[in-house]
C-alpha positions in Angstrom: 5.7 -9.3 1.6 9.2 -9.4 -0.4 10.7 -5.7 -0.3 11.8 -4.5 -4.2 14.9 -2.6 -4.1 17.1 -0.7 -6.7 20.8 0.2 -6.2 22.0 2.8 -7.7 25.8 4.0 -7.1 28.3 4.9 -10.1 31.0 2.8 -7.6 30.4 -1.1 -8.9 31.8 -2.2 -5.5 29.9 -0.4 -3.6 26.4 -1.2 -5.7 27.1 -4.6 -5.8 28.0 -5.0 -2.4 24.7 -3.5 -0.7 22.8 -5.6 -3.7 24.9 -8.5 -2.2 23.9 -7.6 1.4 20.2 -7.1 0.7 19.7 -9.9 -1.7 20.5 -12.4 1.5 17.9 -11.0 2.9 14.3 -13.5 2.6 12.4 -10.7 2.5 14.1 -8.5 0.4 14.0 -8.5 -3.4 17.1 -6.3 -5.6 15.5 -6.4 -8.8 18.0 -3.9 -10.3 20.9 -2.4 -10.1 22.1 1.3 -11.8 25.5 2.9 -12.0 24.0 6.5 -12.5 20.8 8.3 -11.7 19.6 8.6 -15.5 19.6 4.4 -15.1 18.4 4.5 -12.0 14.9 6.4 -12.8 14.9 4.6 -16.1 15.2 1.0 -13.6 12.3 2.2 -11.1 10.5 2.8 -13.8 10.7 -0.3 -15.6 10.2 -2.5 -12.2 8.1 -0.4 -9.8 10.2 -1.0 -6.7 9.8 0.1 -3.0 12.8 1.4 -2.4 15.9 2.8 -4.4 19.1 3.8 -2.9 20.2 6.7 -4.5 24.2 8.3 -4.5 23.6 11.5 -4.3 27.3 12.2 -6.4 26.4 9.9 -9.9 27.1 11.0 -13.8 24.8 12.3 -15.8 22.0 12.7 -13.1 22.8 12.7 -9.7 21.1 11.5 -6.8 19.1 14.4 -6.0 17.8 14.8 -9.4 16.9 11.3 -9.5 15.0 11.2 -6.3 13.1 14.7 -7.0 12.1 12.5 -10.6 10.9 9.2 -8.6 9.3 10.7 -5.9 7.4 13.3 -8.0 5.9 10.6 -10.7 6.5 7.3 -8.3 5.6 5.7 -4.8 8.8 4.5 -4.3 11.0 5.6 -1.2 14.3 7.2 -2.1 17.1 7.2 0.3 20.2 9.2 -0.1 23.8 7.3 -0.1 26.4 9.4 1.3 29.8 9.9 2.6 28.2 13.0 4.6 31.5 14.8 5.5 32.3 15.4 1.6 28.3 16.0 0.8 26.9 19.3 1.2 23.5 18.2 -0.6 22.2 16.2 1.4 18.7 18.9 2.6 18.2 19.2 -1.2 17.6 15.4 -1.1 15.7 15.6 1.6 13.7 18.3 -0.1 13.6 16.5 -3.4 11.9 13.8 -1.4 14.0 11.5 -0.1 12.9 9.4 3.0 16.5 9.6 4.5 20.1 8.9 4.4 22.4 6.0 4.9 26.3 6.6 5.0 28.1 4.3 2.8 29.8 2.8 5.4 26.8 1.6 7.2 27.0 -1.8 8.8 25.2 -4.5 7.4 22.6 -4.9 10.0 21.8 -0.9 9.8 21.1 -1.0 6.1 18.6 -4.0 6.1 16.7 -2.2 9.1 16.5 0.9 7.1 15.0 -0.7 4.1 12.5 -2.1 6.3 12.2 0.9 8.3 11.4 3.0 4.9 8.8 0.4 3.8 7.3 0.5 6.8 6.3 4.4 6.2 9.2 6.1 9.0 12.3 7.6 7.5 15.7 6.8 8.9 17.8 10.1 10.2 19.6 9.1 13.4 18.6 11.8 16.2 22.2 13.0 15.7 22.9 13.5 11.9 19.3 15.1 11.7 20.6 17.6 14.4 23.7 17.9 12.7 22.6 18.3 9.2 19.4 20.8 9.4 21.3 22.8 11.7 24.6 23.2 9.5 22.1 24.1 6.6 20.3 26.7 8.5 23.4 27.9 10.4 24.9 29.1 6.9 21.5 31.0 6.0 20.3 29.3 3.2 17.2 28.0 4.9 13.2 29.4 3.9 13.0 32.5 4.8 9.2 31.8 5.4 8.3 29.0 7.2 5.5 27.0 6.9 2.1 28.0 10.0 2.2 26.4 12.8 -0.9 27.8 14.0 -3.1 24.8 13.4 -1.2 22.6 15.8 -2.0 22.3 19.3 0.5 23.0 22.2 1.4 19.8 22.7 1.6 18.7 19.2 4.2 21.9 18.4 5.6 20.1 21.4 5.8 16.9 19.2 7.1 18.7 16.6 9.9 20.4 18.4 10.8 17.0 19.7 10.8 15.6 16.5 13.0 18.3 15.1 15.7 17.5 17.5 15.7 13.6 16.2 13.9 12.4 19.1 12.4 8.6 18.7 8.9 8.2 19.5 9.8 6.1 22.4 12.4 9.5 24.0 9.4 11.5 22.9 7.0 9.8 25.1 9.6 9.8 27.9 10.0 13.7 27.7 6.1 14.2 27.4 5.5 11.7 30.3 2.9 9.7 27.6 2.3 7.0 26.4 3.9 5.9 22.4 0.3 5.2 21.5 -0.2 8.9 22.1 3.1 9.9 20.5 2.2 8.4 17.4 -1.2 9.9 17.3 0.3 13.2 18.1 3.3 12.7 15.3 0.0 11.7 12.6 -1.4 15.2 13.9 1.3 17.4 12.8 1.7 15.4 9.7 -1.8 15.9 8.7 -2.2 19.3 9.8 1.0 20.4 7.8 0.8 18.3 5.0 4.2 16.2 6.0 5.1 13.1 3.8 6.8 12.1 7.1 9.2 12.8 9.9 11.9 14.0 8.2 10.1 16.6 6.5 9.2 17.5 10.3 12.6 18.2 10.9 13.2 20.6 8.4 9.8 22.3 9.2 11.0 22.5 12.4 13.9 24.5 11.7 12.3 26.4 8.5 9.4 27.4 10.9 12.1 29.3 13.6 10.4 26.6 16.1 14.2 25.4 16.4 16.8 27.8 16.3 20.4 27.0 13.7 21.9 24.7 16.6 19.7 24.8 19.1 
């Protein structure tokens, strides 16, 4: 299966380079590139890729509007390019959709696994920019004041859920539950179901929107 990608960054050196870096790739496919997030809908719709790589600072549209566009009317994956210390958006993407966020000076190994790693159906927040970034966001008050009901979860799958809110891989999960992965990933399926998660970075912010993880904690 070749990978479709679309690169979208208003930085031509920056675009072209990650096209450059993804292109070498034999199973990855940029069939487009966009220099702001107007072109970069206007490109995903025109080639139906898998995966766009959104800035979230663009002219004209910026990323998050763009990804809150393709992932309402497309199955593509959005993820979020950002310089994260200078970005103070980066939950809005999240809840526009997007499946994650890459900094944009990734290494080029990181950025091919992420692309893969999206495609595959996961999202891509390292354990410590999830923690970071949810709990800055709550920390200034400006998350849901209601959270979504946890009541339909079972102990251990709030368990799950907690675990997953602190950024926890499936393989630390199962280490801190004593079980096996085969069971974590049933139990992470679980709470996506049951709360109608796209996928586990929507976890993390119910996690914190739900008061299940205090600002910090």
């Amino acid at each position: 299966m070749t990978i479709r990608v679309v690169v979208a960054d208003d930085q031509e050196l920056v675009r072209s380079g990650f096209a450059m870096i993804l292109s070498a790739q034999p199973d990855i496919e940029v069939v487009a590139e966009a220099g702001d997030g107007a072109e970069a809908v206007a490109a995903v719709r025109r080639h139906a890729p898998d995966v766009v790589l959104l800035d979230i600072r663009m002219p004209r549209m910026d990323g998050i509007e763009a990804a809150r566009t393709i992932c309402a009317e497309t199955g593509c994956r959005a993820v979020m390019l950002t310089t994260f210390d200078q970005d103070d958006y980066v939950y809005e993407a999240l809840h526009a959709g997007a499946s994650g966020f890459l900094l944009k000076d990734v290494r080029r190994d990181d950025l091919v696994h992420a692309v893969r790693v999206v495609v595959a159906g996961d999202s891509l927040l390292a354990p410590s920019v999830a923690r970071r970034l949810v709990a800055d966001f709550t920390s200034r008050g400006q998350a849901a004041t209601a959270g979504p009901e946890l009541g339909a979860l079972t102990a251990r799958e709030r368990e799950t859920l907690l675990l997953l809110g602190r950024g926890l891989s499936n393989a630390e999960i199962a280490a801190e539950l004593v079980v096996s992965e085969h069971t974590v990933k049933t139990h992470v399926s679980n709470v996506l179901s049951k709360l109608g998660l796209r996928d586990r970075i929507q976890a993390v912010i119910c996690a914190y929107e739900s008061g299940l993880i205090a600002p910090g904690g």
